[in-house]
C-alpha positions as CSV (number, residue, x, y, z in Angstrom):
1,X,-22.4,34.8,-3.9
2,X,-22.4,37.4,-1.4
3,X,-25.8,39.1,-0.1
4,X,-26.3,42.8,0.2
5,X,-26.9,44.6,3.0
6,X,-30.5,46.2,3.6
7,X,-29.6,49.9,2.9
8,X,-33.1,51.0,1.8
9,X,-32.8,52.9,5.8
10,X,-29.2,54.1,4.9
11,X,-31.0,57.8,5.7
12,X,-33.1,58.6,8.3
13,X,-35.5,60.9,6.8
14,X,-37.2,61.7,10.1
15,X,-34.6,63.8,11.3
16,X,-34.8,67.3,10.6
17,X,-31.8,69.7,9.8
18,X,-32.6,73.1,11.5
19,X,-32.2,75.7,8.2
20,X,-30.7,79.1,9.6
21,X,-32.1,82.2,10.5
22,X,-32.2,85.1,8.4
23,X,-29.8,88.1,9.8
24,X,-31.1,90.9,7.4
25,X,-33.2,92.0,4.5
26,X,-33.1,93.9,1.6
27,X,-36.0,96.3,1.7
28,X,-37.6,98.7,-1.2
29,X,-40.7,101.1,-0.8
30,X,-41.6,103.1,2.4
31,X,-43.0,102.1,5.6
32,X,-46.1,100.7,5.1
33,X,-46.1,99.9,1.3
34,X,-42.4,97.5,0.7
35,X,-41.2,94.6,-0.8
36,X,-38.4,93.0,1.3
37,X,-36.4,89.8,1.3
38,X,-34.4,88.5,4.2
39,X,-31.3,86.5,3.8
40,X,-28.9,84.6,5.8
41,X,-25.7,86.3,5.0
42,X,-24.8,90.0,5.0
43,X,-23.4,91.3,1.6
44,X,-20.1,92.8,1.7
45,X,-20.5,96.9,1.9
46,X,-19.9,97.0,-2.0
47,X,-22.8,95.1,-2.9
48,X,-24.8,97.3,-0.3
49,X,-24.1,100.6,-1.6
50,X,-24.3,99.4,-5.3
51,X,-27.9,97.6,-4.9
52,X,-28.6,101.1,-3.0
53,X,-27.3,103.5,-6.0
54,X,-28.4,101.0,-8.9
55,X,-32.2,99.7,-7.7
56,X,-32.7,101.8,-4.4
57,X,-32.7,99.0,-2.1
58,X,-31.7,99.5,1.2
59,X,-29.9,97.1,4.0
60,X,-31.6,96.2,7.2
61,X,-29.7,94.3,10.1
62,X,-31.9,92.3,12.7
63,X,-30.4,92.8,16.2
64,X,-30.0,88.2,15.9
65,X,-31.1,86.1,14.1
66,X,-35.1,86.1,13.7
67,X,-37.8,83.3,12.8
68,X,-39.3,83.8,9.4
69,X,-42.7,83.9,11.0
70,X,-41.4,87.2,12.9
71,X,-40.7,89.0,9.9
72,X,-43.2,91.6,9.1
73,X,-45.1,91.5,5.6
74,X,-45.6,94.5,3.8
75,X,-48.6,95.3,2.2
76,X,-47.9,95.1,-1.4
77,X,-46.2,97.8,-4.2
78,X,-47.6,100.9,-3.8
79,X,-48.9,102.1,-7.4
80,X,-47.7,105.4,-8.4
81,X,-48.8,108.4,-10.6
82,X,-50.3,107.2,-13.6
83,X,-49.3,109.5,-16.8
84,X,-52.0,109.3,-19.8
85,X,-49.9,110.3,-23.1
86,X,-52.2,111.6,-25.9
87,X,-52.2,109.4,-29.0
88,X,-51.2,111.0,-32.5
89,X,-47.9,112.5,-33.8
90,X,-47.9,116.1,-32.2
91,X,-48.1,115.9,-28.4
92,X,-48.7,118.6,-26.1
């Protein structure tokens, strides 16, 4: 009867496989105050002006491809007016 071959080291799993870079990000809130995620492909113009119109997200190019530790954090959602609504059947 045949042996098998040792392939328990069929796959090197010291080698690393570079991940790419982001190109853009979606961005939502102003300058300070944002929630943003950065991807590696640029959507079509259709999907940019619909995410703009539908959730008010906006596109931002990267003039190349950046790091993820270059990409700026923001600091959080910035929490809007609060509006207290009186309890009971007739409002004012």
């Amino acid at each position: 009867m045949k042996e098998m071959e040792n392939t328990s080291n069929f796959f090197n799993t010291n080698v690393k496989i570079p991940q790419p870079k982001p190109i853009g990000e979606w961005k939502i809130g102003d300058e300070d105050y944002f929630i943003s995620f950065a991807l590696t492909k640029r959507p079509n113009w259709f999907r940019r002006v619909m995410a703009k119109f539908f959730f008010g997200l906006r596109w931002i190019d990267y003039e190349g491809p950046k790091d993820v530790k270059e990409i700026q954090a923001g600091k959080g959602a910035k929490i809007g007016v609060t509006k207290w609504v009186e309890k009971g059947r007739h409002r004012r």
